[in-house]
Structure formats: structure tokens, C-alpha cells
C-alpha positions as CSV (number, residue, x, y, z in Angstrom):
1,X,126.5,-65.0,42.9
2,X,127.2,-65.2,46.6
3,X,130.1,-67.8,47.3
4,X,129.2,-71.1,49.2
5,X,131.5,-71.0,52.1
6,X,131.6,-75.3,52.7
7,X,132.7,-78.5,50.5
8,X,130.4,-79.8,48.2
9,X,130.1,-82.6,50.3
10,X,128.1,-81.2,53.3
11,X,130.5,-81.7,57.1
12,X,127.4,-83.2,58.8
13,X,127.9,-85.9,56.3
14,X,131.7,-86.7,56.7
15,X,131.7,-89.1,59.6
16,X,128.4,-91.1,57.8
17,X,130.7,-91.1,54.3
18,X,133.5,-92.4,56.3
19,X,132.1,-95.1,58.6
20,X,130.1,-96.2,55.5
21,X,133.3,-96.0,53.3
22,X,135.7,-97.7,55.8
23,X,133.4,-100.3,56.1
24,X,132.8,-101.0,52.5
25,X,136.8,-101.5,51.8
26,X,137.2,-103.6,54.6
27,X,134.4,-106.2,53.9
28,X,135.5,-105.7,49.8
29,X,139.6,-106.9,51.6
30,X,137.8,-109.9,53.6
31,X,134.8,-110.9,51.6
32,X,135.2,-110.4,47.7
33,X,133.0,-107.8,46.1
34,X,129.8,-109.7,45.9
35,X,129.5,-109.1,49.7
36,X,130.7,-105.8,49.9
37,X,128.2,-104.5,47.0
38,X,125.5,-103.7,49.2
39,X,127.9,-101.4,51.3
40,X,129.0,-100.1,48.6
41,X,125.5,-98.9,47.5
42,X,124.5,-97.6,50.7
43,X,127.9,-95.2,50.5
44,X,126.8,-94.0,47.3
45,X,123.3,-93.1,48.2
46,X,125.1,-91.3,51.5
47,X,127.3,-89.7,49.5
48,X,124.1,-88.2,47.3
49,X,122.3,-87.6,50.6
50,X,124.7,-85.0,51.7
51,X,125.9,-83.0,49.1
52,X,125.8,-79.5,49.2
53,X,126.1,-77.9,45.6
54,X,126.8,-73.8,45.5
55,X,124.1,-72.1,44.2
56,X,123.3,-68.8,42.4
57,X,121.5,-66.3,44.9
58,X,118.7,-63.9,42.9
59,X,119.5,-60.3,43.4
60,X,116.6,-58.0,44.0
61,X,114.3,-56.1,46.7
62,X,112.4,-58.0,49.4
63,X,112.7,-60.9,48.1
64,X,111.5,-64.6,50.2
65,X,114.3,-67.2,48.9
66,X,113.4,-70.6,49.2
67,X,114.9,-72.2,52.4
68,X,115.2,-75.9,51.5
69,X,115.0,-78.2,48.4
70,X,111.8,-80.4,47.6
71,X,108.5,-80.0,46.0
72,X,106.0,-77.3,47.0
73,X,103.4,-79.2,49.4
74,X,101.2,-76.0,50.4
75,X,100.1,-72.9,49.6
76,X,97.5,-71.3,52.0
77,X,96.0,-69.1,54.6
78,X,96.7,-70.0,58.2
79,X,97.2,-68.8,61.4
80,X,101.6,-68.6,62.4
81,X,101.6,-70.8,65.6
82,X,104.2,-69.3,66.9
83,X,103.7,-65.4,66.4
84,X,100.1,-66.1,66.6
85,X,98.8,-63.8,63.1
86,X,97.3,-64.9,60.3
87,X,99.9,-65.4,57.2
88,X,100.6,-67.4,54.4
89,X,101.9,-70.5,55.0
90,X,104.4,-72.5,52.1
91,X,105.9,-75.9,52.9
92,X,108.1,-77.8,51.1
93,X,108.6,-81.2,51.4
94,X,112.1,-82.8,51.1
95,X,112.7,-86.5,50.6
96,X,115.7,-88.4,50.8
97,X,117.2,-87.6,47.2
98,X,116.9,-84.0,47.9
99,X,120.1,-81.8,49.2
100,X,118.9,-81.2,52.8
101,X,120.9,-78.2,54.0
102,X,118.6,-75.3,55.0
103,X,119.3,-71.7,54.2
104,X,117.5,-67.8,55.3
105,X,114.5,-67.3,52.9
106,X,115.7,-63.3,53.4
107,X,118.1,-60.8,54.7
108,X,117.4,-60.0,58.5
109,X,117.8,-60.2,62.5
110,X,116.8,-63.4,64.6
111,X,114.2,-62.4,66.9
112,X,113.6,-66.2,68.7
113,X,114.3,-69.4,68.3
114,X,111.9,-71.8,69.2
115,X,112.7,-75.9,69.4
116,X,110.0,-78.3,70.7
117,X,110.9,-82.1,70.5
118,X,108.1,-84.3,69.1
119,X,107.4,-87.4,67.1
120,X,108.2,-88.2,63.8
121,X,105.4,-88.9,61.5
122,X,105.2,-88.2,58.0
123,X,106.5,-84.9,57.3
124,X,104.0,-84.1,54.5
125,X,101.0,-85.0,56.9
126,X,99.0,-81.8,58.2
127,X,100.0,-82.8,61.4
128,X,103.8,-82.8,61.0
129,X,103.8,-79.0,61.9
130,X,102.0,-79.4,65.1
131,X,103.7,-83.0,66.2
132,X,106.9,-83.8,64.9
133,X,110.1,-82.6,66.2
134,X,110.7,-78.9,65.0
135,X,113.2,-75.8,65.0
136,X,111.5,-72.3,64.4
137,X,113.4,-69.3,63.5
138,X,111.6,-65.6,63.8
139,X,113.2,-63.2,61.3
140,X,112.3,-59.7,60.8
141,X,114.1,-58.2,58.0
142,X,115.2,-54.4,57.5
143,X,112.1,-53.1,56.5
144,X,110.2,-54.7,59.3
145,X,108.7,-57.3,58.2
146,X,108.4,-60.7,60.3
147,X,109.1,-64.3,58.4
148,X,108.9,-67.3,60.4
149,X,111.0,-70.4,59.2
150,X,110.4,-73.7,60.3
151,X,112.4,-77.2,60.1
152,X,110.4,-80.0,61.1
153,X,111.8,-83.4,60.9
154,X,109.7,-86.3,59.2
155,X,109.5,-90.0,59.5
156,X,113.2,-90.8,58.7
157,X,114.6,-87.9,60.0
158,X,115.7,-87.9,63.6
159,X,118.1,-84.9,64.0
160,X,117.3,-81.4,63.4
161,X,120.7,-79.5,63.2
162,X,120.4,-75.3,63.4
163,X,123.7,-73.1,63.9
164,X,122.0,-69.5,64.7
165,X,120.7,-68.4,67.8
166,X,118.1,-65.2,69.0
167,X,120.2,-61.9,68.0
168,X,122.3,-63.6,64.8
169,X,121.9,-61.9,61.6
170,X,121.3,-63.6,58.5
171,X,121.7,-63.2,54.5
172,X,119.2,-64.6,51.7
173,X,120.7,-68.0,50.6
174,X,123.0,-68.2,53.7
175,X,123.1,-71.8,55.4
176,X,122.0,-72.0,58.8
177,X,120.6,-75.6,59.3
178,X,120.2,-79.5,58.3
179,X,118.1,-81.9,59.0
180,X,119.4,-85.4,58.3
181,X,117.2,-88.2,56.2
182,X,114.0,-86.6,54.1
183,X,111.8,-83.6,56.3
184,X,109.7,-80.1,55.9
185,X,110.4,-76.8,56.4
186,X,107.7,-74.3,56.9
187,X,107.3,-70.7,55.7
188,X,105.2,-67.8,57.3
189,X,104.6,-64.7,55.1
190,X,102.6,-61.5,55.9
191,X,99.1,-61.7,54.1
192,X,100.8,-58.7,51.5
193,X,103.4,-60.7,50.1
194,X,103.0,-62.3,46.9
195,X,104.1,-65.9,46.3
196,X,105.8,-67.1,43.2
197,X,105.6,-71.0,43.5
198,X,102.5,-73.0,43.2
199,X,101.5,-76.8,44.9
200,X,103.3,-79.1,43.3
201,X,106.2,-76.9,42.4
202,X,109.8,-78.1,42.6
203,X,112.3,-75.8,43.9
204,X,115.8,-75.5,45.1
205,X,116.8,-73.5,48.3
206,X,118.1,-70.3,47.7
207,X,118.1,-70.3,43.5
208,X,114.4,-70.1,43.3
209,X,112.1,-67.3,44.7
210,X,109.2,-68.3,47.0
211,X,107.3,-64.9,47.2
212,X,108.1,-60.8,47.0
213,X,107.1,-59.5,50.2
């Protein structure tokens, strides 16, 4: 299992967790804790929101990781907007109990990076991946083969975060992104591979397999 290189507690979190818990103590020291419960319960839920457990990375050939957690929201054939072929297109939809930290679906070179600003609607709306604010990531891995990865921010979210650029390399399971307060991300697959998750599905980002390509 590949070693997670950041605290539990994810660091886009830390200045939320701090404001919130700062705040919490001092109206708890002034007010009593009937007035302070409230703030208490919104640091809890932010603490939940932004954790960031390690997880075990599956081991095998050409494998597609998943890239976020969340429940399987489609399965189907589409046309990739972005390197305009036909593929196979599986979203999954996060909401705001889910860990939200984004990591590669597979092993491979950053060809583009594309990011268009937009609105924020519903992420699980057929829309969302035409509309709302988005981050796309072209990977083509060693043997060729092109996955396109896309965060798109939904209606709570309103701040996609992604640390590679065109040229990066990346490793299955290795985190390159958030997206704060419930979201999407987008996979493309070539028409060949063959997916392992069905609608409805839940899954967790990097332990379970989304397809064998």
C-alpha cells in the first residue's frame, strides 16, 4: 500500500477548522455552552468535511482508480468534450459527507489542463459538465492510452483547487486536487476499456477500481 504523504486532516481544511474552532472557545468563554453549541456543531461537521484518511492502492495492469469518493451517477456512451472522441463516460457524485480530495484514476503524463469558470448548479444535473465551474486534466498513460479527468464544482461548492500542471507526471491513487463543499468529477475512458462499477455504486477514490482499460 502506497503511503499517504498529508495529515488525516486534509491542509485546505486547517484555516476553516481553526476559524471555526477559535470561534467556538471564545463564544463557549463569553456565552456559556448553550450559545456556543451550534458552533460547536458546525466545527464538527468541518472537521468530517476535510479529512483525508490513507488508503490502500490496488496493484495490477492498466488499471482506472477511482478519482474521488461518492456514489456512481453514470455509466454511458458519450462524446469527451474536450478531446472531442467518443468514450465512456463515469461520474461520481460527491456530497458533503464525502472526503473530497481528488486523486489520478492511473499512472501517466499530463497532456493539458483545461479550467473554464462557470455556474454552480447541481452537480448531479446533466448539465453540471457543460455549465458549472470545472478543472480538466488529459492523461495518457504509458501504454498510450488517453483518460480525461474532470472536477466540476456543484451547488455548494465554490472553489476548485488542482496542484498539477501540463507536463506533471502522476501515480494511481496520488492526490492532485480538492474541491471544497459537495461536487462531481468526470471520467473519460476509451470505448475498449471495461468498467467495474455500476449506477448507483458507492466507491472510494483510489481503493476501488473504476474500469481495466
Amino acid at each position: 500500500m502506497n503511503t499517504y504523504p498529508h495529515p488525516i486532516i486534509a491542509r485546505e481544511g486547517w484555516p476553516f477548522l481553526a476559524a471555526a474552532t477559535l470561534i467556538s472557545i471564545a463564544v463557549t468563554y463569553y456565552a456559556g455552552w448553550l450559545w456556543a453549541l451550534p458552533l460547536w456543531l458546525i466545527t464538527l461537521f468541518i472537521l468530517q468535511f476535510f479529512r483525508d484518511p490513507a488508503r490502500p492502492i490496488p496493484q495490477g495492469n492498466n488499471l482506472v482508480l477511482c478519482p474521488a469518493d461518492g456514489r456512481v451517477i453514470k455509466v454511458e456512451r458519450v462524446v469527451d468534450p474536450y478531446l472531442k472522441r467518443d468514450a465512456i463516460m463515469v461520474s461520481v457524485f460527491m456530497n458533503v459527507f464525502n472526503v473530497h480530495s481528488n486523486r489520478s484514476p492511473v499512472d501517466g503524463a499530463i497532456n493539458q489542463v483545461w479550467y473554464y469558470p462557470g455556474r454552480f448548479v447541481n452537480a448531479s444535473l446533466e448539465k453540471a459538465s457543460q455549465e458549472n465551474e470545472r478543472n480538466a486534466l488529459w492523461i495518457k498513460t504509458a501504454n498510450g492510452q488517453d483518460v480525461t479527468c474532470v472536477q466540476i464544482a456543484g451547488l455548494v461548492a465554490r472553489r476548485i483547487l488542482c496542484y498539477v500542471k501540463a507536463g506533471d507526471g502522476l501515480t494511481r491513487g496520488q492526490r492532485y486536487g480538492f474541491i471544497r463543499f459537495g461536487s462531481r468529477v468526470d471520467v473519460y475512458l476509451p470505448l475498449t476499456a471495461h468498467i467495474k462499477v455500476a449506477l448507483g455504486d458507492k466507491v472510494s477514490a483510489s481503493k476501488d477500481i473504476l474500469a481495466e482499460l
